[in-house]
One Martini backbone bead per residue (centre of mass of N, CA, C, O) as a GRO file, in nm:
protein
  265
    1UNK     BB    1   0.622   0.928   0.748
    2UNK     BB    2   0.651   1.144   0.466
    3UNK     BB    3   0.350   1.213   0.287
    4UNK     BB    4   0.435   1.456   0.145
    5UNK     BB    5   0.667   1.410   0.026
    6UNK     BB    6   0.548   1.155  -0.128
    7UNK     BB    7   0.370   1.341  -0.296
    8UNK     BB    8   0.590   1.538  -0.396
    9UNK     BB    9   0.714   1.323  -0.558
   10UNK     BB   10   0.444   1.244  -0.788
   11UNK     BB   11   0.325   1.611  -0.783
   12UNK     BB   12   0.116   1.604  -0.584
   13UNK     BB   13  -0.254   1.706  -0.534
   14UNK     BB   14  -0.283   1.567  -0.853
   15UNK     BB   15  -0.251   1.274  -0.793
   16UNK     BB   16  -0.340   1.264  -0.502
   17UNK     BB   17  -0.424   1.180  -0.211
   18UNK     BB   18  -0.353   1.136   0.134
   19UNK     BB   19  -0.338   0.845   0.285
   20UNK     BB   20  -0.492   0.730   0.624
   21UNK     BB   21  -0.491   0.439   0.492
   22UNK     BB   22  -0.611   0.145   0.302
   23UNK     BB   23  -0.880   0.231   0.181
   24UNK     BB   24  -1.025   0.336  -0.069
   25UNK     BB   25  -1.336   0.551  -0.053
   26UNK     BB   26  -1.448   0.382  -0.261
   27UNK     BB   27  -1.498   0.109  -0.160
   28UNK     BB   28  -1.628   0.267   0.113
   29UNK     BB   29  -1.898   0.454   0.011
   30UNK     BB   30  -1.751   0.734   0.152
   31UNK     BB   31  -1.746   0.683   0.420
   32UNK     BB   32  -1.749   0.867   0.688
   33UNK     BB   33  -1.560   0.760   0.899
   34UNK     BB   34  -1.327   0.679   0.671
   35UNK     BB   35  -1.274   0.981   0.621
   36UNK     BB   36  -1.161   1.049   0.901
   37UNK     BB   37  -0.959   0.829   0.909
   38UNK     BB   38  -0.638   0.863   1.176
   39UNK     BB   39  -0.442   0.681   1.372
   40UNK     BB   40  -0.129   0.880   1.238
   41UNK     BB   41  -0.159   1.149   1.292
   42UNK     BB   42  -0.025   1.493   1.200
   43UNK     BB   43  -0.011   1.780   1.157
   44UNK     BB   44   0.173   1.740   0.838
   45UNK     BB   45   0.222   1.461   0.714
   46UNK     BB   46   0.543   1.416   0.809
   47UNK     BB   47   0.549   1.285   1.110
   48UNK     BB   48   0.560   1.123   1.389
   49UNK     BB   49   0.870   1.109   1.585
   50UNK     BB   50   0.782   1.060   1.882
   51UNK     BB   51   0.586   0.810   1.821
   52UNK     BB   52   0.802   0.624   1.713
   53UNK     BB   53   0.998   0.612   1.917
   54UNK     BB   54   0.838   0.523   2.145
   55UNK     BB   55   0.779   0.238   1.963
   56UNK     BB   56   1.101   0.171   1.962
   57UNK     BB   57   1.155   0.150   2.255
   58UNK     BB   58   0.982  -0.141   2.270
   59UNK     BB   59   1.214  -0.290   2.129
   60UNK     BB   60   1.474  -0.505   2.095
   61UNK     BB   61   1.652  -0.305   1.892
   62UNK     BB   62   1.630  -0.142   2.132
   63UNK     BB   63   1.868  -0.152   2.386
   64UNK     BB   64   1.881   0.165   2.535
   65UNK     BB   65   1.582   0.331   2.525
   66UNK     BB   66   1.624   0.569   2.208
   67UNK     BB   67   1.466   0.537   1.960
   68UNK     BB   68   1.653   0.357   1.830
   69UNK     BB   69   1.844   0.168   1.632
   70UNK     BB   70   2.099  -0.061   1.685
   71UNK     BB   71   2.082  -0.301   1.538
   72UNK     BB   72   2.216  -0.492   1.242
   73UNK     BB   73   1.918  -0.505   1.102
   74UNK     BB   74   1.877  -0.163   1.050
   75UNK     BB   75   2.052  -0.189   0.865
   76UNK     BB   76   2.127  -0.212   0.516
   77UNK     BB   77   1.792  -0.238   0.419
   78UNK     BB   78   1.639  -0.394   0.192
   79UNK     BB   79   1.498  -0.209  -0.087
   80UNK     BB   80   1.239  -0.215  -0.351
   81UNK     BB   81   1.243  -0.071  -0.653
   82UNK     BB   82   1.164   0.127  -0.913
   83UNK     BB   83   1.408   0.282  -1.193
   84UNK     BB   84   1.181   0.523  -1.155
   85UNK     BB   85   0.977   0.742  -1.213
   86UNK     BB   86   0.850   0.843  -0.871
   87UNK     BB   87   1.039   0.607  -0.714
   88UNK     BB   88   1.332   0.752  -0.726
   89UNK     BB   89   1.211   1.046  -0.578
   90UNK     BB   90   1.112   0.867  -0.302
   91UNK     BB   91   1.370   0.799  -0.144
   92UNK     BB   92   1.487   0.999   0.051
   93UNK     BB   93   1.245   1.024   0.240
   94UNK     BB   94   1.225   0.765   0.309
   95UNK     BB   95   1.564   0.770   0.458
   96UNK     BB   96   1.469   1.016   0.638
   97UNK     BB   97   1.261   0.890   0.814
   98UNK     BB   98   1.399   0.625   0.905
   99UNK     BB   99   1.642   0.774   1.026
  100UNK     BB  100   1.464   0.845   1.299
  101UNK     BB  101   1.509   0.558   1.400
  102UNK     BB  102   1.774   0.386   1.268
  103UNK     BB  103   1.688   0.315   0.945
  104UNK     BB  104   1.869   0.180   0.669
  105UNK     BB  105   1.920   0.148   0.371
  106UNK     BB  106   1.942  -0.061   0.049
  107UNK     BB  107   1.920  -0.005  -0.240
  108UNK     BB  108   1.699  -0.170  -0.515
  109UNK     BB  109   1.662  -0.090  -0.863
  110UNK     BB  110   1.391  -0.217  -1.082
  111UNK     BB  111   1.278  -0.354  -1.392
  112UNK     BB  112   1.183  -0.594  -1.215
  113UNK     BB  113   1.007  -0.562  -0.951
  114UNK     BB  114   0.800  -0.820  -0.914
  115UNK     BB  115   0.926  -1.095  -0.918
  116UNK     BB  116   1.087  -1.038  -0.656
  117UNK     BB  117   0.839  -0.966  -0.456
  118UNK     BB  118   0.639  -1.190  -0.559
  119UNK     BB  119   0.894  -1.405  -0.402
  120UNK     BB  120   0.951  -1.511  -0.111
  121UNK     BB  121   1.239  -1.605  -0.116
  122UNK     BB  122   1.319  -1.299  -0.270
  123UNK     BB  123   1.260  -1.039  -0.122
  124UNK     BB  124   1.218  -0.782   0.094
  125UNK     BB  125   1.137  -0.603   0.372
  126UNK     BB  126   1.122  -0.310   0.175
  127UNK     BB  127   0.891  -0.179  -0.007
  128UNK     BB  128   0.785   0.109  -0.304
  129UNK     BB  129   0.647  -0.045  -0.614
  130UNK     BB  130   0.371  -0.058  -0.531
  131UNK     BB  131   0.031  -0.129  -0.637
  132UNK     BB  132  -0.327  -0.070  -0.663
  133UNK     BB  133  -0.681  -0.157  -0.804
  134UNK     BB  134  -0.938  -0.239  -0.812
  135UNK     BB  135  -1.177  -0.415  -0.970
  136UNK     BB  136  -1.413  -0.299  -0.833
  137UNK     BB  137  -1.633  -0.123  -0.577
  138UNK     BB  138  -1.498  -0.292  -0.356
  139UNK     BB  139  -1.337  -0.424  -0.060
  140UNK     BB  140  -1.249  -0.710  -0.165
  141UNK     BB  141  -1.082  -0.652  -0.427
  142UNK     BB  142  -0.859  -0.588  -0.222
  143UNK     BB  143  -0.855  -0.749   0.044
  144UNK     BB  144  -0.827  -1.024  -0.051
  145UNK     BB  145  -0.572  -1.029  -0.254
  146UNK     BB  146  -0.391  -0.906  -0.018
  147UNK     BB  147  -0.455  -1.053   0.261
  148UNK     BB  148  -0.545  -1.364   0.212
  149UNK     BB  149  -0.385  -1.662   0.250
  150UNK     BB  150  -0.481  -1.735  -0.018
  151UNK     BB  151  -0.215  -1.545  -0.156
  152UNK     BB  152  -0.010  -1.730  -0.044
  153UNK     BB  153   0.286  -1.726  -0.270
  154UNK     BB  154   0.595  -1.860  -0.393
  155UNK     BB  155   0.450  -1.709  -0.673
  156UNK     BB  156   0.260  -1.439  -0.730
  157UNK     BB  157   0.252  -1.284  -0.483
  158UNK     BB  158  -0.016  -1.060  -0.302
  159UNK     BB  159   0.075  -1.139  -0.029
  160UNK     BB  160   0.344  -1.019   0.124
  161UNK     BB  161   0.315  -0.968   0.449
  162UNK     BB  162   0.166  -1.203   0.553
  163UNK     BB  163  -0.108  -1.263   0.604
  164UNK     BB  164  -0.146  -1.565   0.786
  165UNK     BB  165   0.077  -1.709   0.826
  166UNK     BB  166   0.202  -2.053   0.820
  167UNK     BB  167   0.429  -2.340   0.840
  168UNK     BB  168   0.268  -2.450   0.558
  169UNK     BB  169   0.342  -2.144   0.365
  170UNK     BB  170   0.629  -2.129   0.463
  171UNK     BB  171   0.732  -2.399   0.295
  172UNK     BB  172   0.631  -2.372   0.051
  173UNK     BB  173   0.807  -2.051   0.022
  174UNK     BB  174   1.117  -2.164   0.142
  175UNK     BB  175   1.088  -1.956   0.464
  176UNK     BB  176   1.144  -2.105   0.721
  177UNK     BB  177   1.480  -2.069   0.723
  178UNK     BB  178   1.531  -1.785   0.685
  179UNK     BB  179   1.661  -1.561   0.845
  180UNK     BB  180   1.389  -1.355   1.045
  181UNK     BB  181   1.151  -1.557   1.002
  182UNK     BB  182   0.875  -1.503   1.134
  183UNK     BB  183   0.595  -1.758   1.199
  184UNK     BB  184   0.493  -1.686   1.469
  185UNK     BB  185   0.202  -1.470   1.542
  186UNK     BB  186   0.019  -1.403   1.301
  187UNK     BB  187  -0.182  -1.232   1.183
  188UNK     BB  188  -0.517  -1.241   1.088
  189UNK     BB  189  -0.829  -1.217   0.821
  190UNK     BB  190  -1.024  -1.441   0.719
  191UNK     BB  191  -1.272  -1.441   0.886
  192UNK     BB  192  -1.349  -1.116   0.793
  193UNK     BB  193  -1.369  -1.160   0.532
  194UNK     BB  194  -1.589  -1.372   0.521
  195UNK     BB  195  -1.813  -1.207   0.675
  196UNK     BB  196  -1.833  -0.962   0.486
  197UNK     BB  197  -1.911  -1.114   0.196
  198UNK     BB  198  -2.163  -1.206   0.322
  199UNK     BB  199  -2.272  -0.912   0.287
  200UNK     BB  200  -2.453  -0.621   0.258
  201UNK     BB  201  -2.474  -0.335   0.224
  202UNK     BB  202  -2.415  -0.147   0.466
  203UNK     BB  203  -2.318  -0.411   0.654
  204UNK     BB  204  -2.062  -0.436   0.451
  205UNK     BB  205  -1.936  -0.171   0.488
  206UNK     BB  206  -1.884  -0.148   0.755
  207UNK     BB  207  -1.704  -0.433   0.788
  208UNK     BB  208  -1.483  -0.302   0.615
  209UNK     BB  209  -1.389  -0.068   0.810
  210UNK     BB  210  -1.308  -0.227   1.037
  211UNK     BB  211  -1.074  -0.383   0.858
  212UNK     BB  212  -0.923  -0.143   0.838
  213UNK     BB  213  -0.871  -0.069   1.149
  214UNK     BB  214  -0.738  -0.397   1.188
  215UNK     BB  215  -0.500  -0.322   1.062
  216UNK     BB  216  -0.377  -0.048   1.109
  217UNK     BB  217  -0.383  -0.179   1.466
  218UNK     BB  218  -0.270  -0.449   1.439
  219UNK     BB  219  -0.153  -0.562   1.170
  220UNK     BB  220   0.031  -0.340   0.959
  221UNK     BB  221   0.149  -0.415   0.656
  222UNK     BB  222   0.173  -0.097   0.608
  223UNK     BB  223   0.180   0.169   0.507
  224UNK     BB  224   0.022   0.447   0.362
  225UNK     BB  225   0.039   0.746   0.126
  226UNK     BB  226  -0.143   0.704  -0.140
  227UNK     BB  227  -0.472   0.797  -0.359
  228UNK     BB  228  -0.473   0.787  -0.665
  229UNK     BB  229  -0.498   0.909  -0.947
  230UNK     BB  230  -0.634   1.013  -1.317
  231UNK     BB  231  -0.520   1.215  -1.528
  232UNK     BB  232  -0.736   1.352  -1.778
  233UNK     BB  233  -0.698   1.497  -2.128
  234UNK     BB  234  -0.896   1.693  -2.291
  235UNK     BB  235  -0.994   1.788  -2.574
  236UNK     BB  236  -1.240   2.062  -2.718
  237UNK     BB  237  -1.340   1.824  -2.965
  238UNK     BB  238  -1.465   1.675  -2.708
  239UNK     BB  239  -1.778   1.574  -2.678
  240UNK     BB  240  -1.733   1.259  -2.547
  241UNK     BB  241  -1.699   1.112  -2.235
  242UNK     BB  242  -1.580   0.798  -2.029
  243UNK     BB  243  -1.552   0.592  -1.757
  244UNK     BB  244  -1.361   0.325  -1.670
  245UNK     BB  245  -1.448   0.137  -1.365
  246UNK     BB  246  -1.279  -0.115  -1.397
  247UNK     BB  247  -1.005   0.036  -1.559
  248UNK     BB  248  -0.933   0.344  -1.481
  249UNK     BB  249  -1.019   0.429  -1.777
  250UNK     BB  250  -1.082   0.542  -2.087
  251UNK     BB  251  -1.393   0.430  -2.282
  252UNK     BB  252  -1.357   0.425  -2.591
  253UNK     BB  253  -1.652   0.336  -2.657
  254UNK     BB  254  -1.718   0.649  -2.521
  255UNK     BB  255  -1.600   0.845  -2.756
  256UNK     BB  256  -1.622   1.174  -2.878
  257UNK     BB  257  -1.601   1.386  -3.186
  258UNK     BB  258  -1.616   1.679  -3.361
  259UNK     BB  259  -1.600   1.660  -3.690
  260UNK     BB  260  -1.594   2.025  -3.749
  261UNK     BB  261  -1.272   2.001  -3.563
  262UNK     BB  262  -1.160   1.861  -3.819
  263UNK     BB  263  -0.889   1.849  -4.004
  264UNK     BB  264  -0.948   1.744  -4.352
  265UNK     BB  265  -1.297   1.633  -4.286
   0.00000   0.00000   0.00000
C-alpha cells in the first residue's frame, strides 16, 4: 500500500505522520521499540510491491504462482469508504497498490458509512472510511475495543476484521453461511489484552508493544497508514488555550481571549 500516496491524499505531513504499526505512539507512552518498529518497511513509504507479490505467489488464488491473484474472488473486491474527501481522495492510491497485486475494487461511497460497515452480515471485504481514537491515554482503550472477541456485535461492531471469531459469534452475527466466510482458524488476542490490562507502569507498556507486534506480525487485521493529527488554528488575540486530551479537542473551559484586542468590547 502506497502509504505516502495516502497522506498525501488527505493533504500531507502536516495531517498526520505515516503510521507503521497500529498502536500510535501517544499509547505506548512514546516507547523506543514502538517509535523504531516498521516490520512492512520499503524504501519510500510507498509500498514493497516484491515483497508483496512473494506474499501472493503462496495463496490459493495466484494459481499459477506469478504474484497475481488470478482468481474470481480478487476482482471487483467491494470496497465501502465514505463518499467525501479525504476518503475519496484516497480511492485511486488504494485501487493502484491493489491492482499490483492482481486485486481490483469495486468502490462503494456512503453517506452512511458506519452503519453498514460496522453491521456483520453487511459488511464489505475491504473498508478504508473508518477512523480511531483512544478514551484516555493508554493502550487498553484502542486495543481492547478494537481486538478483544467480546467486541464482535451484529449490529455496532467495532472488532470489524473479527479477531478471535468462534463459531458461536458467527451464528450470532448471521455471516457463518455465507460464501467466503472462514470461520476456523481466526486467531484470537483475548488473553494477551487480558494479561496486558492486569499490569501497571514499564511492564503494561512493554506489554501493549509486544501485542502490538504481535497483531502487525500474525494476526494482521488491517493496513494501518495515518497517524492522524488535530490541527488547531489560534488567533493572535488568544490569550490561553489548553488541549483536552480525552475528547482530543479543544478544552474551551480553558481558553481566553485578550479583552483589550476585543474590537467593539
Amino acid at each position: 500500500m502506497d502509504k505516502e500516496g495516502m497522506q498525501r491524499a488527505w493533504g500531507g505531513p502536516v495531517v498526520g505522520d505515516i503510521a507503521t504499526h497500529i498502536m500510535p505512539p501517544e499509547v505506548t507512552n512514546d516507547h523506543p521499540t514502538a517509535d523504531e518498529y516498521d516490520p512492512y518497511a520499503s524504501p519510500n513509504s510507498a509500498g514493497d510491491v516484491d515483497k508483496a507479490m512473494e506474499e501472493m505467489k503462496q495463496s490459493k488464488y495466484d494459481t499459477d504462482q506469478d504474484g497475481l491473484c488470478d482468481a474470481d474472488v480478487c476482482k471487483d473486491v467491494l470496497h465501502f469508504t465514505r463518499n467525501y474527501d479525504p476518503w475519496t481522495a484516497q480511492e485511486p492510491v488504494e485501487e493502484q497498490s491493489l491492482e499490483k497485486i492482481g486485486i481490483t475494487l469495486q468502490e462503494r461511497e456512503l453517506a452512511d458509512f458506519y452503519t453498514p460497515w460496522q453491521t456483520m452480515n453487511k459488511t464489505s471485504p475491504i473498508a478504508s472510511g473508518a477512523g480511531w481514537g483512544k478514551d484516555y491515554a493508554d493502550a487498553l482503550t484502542f486495543v481492547g475495543t478494537l481486538f478483544d472477541s467480546k467486541s464482535i456485535l451484529p449490529t455496532g461492531n467495532t472488532n470489524v476484521p473479527l479477531v478471535g471469531l468462534t463459531p458461536e459469534l458467527a451464528a450470532a452475527g448471521k455471516i457463518a453461511d455465507l460464501p467466503g466466510r472462514v470461520i476456523d482458524g481466526i486467531p484470537s488476542v483475548d488473553s494477551d489484552i487480558a494479561a496486558c490490562g492486569k499490569l501497571t507502569g514499564d511492564e503494561r507498556v512493554q506489554c501493549w508493544v509486544d501485542l502490538d507486534k504481535k497483531l502487525m506480525e500474525e494476526v494482521v487485521p488491517w493496513v494501518p497508514y495515518l497517524w492522524a493529527n488535530n490541527n488547531t488554528v489560534i488567533a493572535d488575540d488568544v490569550s490561553q488555550w489548553e488541549f483536552d486530551q480525552f475528547s482530543g479537542y479543544t478544552a474551551w473551559a480553558h481558553v481566553a481571549v485578550d479583552q483589550s484586542k476585543q474590537e467593539g468590547l
